[in-house]
N, C-alpha and C positions, 0 to 999 in steps of 0.2 A: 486781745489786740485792738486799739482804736482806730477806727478807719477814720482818713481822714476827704476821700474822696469815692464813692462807690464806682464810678465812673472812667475816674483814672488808676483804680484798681484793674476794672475791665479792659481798659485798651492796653494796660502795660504788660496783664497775662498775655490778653490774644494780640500781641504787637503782632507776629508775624504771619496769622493769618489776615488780620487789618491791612497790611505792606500788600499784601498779596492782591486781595480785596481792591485796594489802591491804582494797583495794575491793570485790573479789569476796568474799572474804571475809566484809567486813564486811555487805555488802547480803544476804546468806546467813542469816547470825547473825539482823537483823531481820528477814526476811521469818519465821525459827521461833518470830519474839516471837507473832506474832498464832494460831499454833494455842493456848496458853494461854491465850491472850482467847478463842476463840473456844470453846472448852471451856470454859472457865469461864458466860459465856452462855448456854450448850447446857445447863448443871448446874442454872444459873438458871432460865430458864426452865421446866425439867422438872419444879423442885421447885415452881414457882408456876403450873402448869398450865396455861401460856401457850405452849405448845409448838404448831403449826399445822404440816403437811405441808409448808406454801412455804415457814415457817422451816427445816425441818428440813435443805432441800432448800439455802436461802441457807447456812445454816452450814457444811453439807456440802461443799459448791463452794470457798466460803473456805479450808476447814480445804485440800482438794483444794489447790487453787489457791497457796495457801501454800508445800503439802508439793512439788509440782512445780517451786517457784519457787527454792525452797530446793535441791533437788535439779539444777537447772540450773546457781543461780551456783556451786554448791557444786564438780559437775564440771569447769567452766571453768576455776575455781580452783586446782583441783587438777590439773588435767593441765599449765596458764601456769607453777606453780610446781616441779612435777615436772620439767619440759622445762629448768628453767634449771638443777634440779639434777642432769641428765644434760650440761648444757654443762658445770658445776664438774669433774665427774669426767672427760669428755675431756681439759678444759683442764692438772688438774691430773696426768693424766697422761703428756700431752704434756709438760708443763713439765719433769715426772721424768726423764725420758727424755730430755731434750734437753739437761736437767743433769748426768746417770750421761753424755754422750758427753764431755762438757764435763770431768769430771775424770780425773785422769790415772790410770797403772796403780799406785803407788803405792795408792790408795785400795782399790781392788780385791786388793790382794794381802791385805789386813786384812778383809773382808767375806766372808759366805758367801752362796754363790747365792740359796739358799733363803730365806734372811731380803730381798736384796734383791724377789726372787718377791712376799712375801707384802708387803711395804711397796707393791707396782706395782700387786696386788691387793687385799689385804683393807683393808688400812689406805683405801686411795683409794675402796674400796666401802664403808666407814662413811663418810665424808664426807660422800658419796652419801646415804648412807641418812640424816643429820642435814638435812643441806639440804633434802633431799624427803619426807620423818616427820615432824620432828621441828619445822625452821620452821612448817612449815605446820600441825601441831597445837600452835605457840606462840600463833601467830596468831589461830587459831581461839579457841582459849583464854580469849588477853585479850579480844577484842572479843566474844564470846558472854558473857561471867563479866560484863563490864562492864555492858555494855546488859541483862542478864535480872536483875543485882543492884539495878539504876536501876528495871525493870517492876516489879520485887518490893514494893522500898521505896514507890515512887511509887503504885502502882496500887493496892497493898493492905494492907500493915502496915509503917512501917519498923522497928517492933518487935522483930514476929515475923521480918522480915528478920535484922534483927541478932542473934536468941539462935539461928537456925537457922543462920546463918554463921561463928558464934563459934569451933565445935571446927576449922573449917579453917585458919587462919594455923598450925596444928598443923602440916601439911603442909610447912610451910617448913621447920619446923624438924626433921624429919625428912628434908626433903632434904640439909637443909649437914649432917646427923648422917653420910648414907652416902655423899656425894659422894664424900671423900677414899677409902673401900674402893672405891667403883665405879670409881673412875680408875684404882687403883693394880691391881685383877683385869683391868679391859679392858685395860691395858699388857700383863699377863702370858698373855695369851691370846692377843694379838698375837703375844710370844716366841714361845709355845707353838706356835703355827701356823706361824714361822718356823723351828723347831725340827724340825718333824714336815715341812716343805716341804724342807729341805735333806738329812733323812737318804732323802725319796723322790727330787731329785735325784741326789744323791750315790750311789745305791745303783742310778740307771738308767745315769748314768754309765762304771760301774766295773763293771758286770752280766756282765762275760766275766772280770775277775781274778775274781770272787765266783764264777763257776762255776770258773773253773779251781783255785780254792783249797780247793771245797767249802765256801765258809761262807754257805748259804744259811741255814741256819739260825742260824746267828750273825746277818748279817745282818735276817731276821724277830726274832728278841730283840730288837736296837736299835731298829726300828722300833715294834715294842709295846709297848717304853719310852717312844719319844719322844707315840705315840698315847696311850698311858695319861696321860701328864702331862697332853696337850691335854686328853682329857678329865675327867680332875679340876680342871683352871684352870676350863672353863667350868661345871663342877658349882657351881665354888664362887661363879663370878660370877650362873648362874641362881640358885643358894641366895638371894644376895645380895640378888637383883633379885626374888624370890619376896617375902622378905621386906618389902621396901620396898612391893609393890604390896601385899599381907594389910591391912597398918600403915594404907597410903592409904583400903583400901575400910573398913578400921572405924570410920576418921574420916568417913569420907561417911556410913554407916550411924547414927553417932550426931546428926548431921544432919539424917536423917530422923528418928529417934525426937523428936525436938524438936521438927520441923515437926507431926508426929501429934500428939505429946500436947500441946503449945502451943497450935497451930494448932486442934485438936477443939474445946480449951475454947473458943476464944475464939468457937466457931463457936457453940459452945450457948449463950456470954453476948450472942450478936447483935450481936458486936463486926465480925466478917464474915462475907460470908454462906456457904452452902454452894457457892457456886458460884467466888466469890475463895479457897475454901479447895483447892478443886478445882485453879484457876488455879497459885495456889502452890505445889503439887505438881508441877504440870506445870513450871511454870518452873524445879522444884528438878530433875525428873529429865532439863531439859535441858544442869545443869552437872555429870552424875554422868560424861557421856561424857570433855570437857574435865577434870576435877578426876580421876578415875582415869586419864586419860594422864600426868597429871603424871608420876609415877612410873615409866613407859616411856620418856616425854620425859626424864627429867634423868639416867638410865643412857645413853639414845643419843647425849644433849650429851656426857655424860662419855666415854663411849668416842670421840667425837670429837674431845675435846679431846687424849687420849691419843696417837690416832690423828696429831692434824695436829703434834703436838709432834714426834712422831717424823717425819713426812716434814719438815718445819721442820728439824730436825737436816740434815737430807741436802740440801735446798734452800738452805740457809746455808753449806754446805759449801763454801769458795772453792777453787777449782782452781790450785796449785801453780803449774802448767803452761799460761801462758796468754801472749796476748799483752801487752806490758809498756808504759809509757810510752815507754820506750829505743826500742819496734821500729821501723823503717825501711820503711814501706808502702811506697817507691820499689823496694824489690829485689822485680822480678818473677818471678824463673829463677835457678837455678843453673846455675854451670858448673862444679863438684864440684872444687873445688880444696879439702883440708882439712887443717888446722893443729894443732894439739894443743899447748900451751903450760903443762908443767910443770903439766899437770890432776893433780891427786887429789881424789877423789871418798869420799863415805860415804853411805851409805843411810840415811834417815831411821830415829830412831832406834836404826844401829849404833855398838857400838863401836869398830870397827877400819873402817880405808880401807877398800873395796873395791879404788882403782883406786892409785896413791901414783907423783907424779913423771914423768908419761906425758908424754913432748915427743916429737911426730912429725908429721913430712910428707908428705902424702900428693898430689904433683902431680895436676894436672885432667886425667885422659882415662889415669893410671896406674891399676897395679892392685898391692892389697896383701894380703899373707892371714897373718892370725893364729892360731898354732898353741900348742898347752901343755895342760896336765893341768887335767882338770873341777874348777870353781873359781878356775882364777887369773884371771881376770876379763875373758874373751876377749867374753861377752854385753855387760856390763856395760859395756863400752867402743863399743859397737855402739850399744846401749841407750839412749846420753846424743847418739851422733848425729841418733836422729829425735826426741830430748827427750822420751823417756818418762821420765825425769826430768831436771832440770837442772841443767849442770854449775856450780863457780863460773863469777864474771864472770871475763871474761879470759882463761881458759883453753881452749875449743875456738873455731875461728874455721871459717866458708865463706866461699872468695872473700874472704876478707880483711876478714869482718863478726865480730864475735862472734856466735856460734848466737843469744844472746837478743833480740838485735834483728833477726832473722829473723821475718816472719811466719810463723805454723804452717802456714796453709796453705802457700806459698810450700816453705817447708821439705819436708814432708810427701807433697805432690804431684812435688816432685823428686827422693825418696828412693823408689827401688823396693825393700821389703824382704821378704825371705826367711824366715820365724823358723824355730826348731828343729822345735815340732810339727806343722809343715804345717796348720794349723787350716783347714775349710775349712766354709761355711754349707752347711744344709741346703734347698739348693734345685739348680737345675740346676749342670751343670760348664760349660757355656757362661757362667751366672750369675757364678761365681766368678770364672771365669776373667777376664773383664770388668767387676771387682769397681771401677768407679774413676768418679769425678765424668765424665770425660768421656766419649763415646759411643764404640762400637768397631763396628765390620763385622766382619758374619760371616766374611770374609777372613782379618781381622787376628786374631782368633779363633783360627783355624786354623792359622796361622802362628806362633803362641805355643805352640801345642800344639807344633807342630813343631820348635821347636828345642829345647824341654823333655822331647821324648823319651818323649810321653805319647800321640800322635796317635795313633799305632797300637792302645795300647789302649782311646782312648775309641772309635773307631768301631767297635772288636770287638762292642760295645754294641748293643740292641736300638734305643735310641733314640739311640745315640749324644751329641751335646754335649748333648742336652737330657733326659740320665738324670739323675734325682731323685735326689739323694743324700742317704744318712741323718743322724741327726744326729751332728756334727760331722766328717760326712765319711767315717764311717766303714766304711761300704758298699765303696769303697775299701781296696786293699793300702798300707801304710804310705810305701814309694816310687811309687805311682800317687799318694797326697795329696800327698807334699812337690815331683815335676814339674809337680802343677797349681798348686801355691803358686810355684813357679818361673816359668809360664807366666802366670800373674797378675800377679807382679813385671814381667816383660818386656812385658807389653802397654802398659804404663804409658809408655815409653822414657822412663824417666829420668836424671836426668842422674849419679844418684849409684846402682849396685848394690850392695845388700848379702846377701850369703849367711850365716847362720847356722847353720853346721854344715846346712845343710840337701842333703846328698848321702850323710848318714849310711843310709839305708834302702836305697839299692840297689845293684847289685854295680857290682864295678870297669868292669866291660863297658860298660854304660848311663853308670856316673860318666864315661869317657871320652867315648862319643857325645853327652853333655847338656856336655861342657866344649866339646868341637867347635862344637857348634850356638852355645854361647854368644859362641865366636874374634869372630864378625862385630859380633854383638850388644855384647859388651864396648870395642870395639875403638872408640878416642877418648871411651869412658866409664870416669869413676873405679869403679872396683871393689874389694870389700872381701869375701875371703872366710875364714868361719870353717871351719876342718876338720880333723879327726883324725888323714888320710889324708892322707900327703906327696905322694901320684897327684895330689891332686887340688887342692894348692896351690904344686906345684914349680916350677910356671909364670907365676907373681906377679913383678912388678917389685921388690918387696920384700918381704920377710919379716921380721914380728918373733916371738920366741918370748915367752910371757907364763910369769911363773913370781910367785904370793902378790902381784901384782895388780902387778907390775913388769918393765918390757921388758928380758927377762933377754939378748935375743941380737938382733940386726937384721941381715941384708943377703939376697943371694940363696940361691938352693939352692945353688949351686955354692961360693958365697963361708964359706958354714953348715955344709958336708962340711966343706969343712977347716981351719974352727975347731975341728969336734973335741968340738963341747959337747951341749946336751940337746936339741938339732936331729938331729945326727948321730946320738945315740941313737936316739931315735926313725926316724929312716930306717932305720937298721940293724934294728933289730928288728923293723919291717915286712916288709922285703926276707927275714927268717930266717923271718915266720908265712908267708910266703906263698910262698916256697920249701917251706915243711913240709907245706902244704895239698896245693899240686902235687903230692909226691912221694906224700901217701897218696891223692890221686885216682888215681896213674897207677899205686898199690898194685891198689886196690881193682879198675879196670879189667882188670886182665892177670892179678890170680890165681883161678886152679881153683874151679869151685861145688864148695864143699863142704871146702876145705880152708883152716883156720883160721891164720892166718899169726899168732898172735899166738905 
């Protein structure tokens, strides 16, 4: 559904606690009519020297009585109207949240952390702050200006009302003057903050190459740049906002010189008395509070307005990658049978294919492993299986459906995948480990670990499954993260395994004992493994080799020897690194301390 206003979403659900809200409000506003009257009587009296103790005493009470009465509905009001602009900011940042899951990786490859950060934060925290400031002193606003412009007119001159209210309609027109700079600064402040939120990401991220490179101090440069910007963005929007409010109070000020020197005369021509001139004062310095928020108010609207445009941006965002009217709700499961049908593929806006002409088969409960040089489009091909983006129509098929009329969950849930960098959250390894909609036993837990070839090192552990991992995992040695992303795949039993390149981090030893464990695991599941190492995909039902995004070789290991081609390269040149390795370990082992073989 496209929103077309977040705002006017908000007040049209909560219309009737808003009316309500309204009420408080407004019974607030009246009860501060009557300290005006009530001073004004008080001025009266004093000056016709009918003042008595009991009067003293009734006025007193009133004025009291008023000011608490005021002070009651006023809190009510305020905290009824606060409470639903702490709902707005839940709601709308749940909504955020549940839309960023919603679109695909594509979108994210175009976005930086930090900016989505400060859109989840700040942006959703002025929303906050317009709905709970800035309604509520609209409110207050109109029904106090209304009702004390009515006491003024009606009670005591509409005259002097009118030439003491004349310089305000000024005030409009000094709003539409800076609306257009205060939207266009609160935008850039935003950037700014999204600016200075990603280089402090980006730089907690990356904090071990920054040490190992020595550029701390490069690093603080960029950040003192991107801080200095924030802070001259907001220089210029306080500037801004300084000015607008100067502007407001000297309109209010001339306001009052009106009321004095208007209001004196008419008091010395016994037009009114001293006590309604009193009154009129009072009444005037109850719209100085209301009439100087103006100008708070219409920078908080603005930056709200800025604010909800850009989450609007991102909430209108439709996901690529969704379920279609084609999808087939009846497919519950996969049985991992998969087709490939003369796919080529391109990356939103690239110019060249990624993938060109890919026709393959991959029987149900087979296993396949794709090998070739970084780049020819071994991910990519993996990538369009769990539909992190989507291929043409026609061209990949499960089970004999085209992928798009697969539901995602369905899909998804039956794809265990492996990715390159072992990613793993910061919370427990148990946590991870059991990363999946459905529930797991601490058994099956254990058993994941187990044939991932990781058991051993988690219970080395003080806390074992339940050690707290840093963030993204990184607490962890680079082959301890990619067996527990392995052991997270396997808890899953899916009906499709995908490995990408994910046995790249640890030695051949471990790659062996983690393919063993898998023997059983793989065994009547389709599998798909990407990898560098001929060790570790020589044992696949099929092999294709990927060479500028086209399956330049297909069949076994054995069938791939004696072709002769860039399979067999690749074998051969492994078998010479790792014959070379051997020869300088059993160098190094047997010769003399102290005698330099070189």
């Amino acid at each position: 559904m496209e929103h077309s206003s977040i705002f006017k979403e908000h007040i049209v659900r909560h219309r009737w606690p808003y009316l309500f809200g309204f009420l408080l409000v407004t019974a607030s506003s009246l009860l501060q009519l009557l300290i005006p009257m009530l001073m004004g009587e008080f001025t009266d009296r004093l000056e016709q020297k009918l003042l008595t103790a009991e009067g003293i005493g009734y006025l007193a009470l009133g004025i009291a009585g008023a000011a608490l009465g005021t002070a009651f509905f006023r809190s009510v009001g305020r905290i009824y109207l606060f409470r639903l602009a702490r709902e707005l900011e839940m709601r709308v940042r749940n909504d955020l949240f549940t839309h960023w899951e919603r679109l695909p990786v594509q979108y994210y490859n175009k976005q930086r952390i930090g900016d989505l950060m400060a859109h989840g934060v700040s942006d959703v925290g002025v929303m906050r702050e317009v709905t709970m400031g800035a309604y509520y002193q609209v409110m207050e606003a109109v029904v106090l200006i209304g009702v004390t412009v009515i006491a003024m007119a009606g009670s005591i001159s509409p005259l002097l009302t009118f030439l003491t209210l004349l310089p305000l309609p000024l005030l409009t027109l000094l709003a539409y003057r800076f609306h257009r700079t205060v939207q266009k600064q609160s935008s850039d402040v935003q950037v700014a903050i999204g600016e200075m939120t990603s280089k402090v990401q980006e730089f907690v991220a990356g904090i071990r190459v920054v040490k190992a490179f020595v550029q701390e101090k490069h690093e603080i440069g960029k950040f003192e740049r991107a801080n200095g910007l924030s802070v001259e963005t907001n220089k210029r929007f306080v500037r801004t906002n300084s000015m607008f409010n100067g502007a407001s109070h000297a309109i209010v000020g001339v306001s009052f010189l009106v009321s004095v020197i208007y209001g004196g005369v008419m008091v010395l021509q016994d037009v009114i008395t001293l006590g309604e001139f009193v009154a009129f004062n009072t009444y005037l310095a109850l719209l100085i509070g209301p009439i100087e928020n103006i100008g708070r108010v219409m920078n908080v609207l603005q930056k709200g307005s800025a604010s909800e445009r850009r989450l609007l941006e991102i909430l209108n965002t439709a996901p690529d990658v969704k379920d279609g009217s084609d999808t087939n709700y009846g497919i519950e499961r996969l049985e991992g049978e998969i087709t490939f049908k003369n796919l080529t593929f391109k990356y939103p806006g690239a110019t060249r294919p990624a993938l060109r002409n890919i026709s393959l088969h991959v029987p149900r409960g087979s296993s396949l492993a794709i090998v070739g040089k970084v780049g020819c489009g071994k991910s990519t091909l993996v990538s369009l299986l769990v539909r992190q983006y989507n291929p043409p129509i026609g061209t990949l098929y499960l089970d004999g459906n085209d992928i798009l009329t697969v539901p995602l969950s369905v899909l998804r849930s039956g794809v265990g995948f492996v990715p390159q960098d072992g990613f793993l959250f910061s919370s427990t390894i148990k946590d991870n480990i059991q990363f999946d909609p459905k529930p797991h036993t601490f058994e099956e837990v254990e058993e994941a670990a187990r044939i991932a070839q990781v058991y051993d090192n988690i219970v080395e552990f003080p806390k074992g499954f339940d050690t707290a991992l840093g963030e993204r995992g990184l607490s962890l040695s680079g082959g301890q993260r990619q067996r527990v992303s392995i052991a997270r795949a396997v808890i899953k039993k899916p009906s499709v395994l995908v490995f990408d390149d994910s046995l790249s981090a640890v030695d051949t030893e471990t790659e062996d004992r983690i393919l063993a464990g898998l023997d059983a695991v793989m065994r009547n599941r389709t599998t798909i493994i990407i990898g560098h190492r001929i060790s570790s995909v020589r044992r696949a039902d099929q092999i294709i080799v990927m060479d500028e995004g086209r399956i330049a070789e297909r069949g076994t290991h054995e069938e791939l020897l004696r072709l002769g081609g860039i399979y067999a390269d690749m074998y051969h040149k492994q078998l010479m690194d790792e014959e070379s390795q051997r020869t300088e370990s059993h160098d190094s082992q047997h010769s003399p301390k102290g005698v330099d073989l070189a």
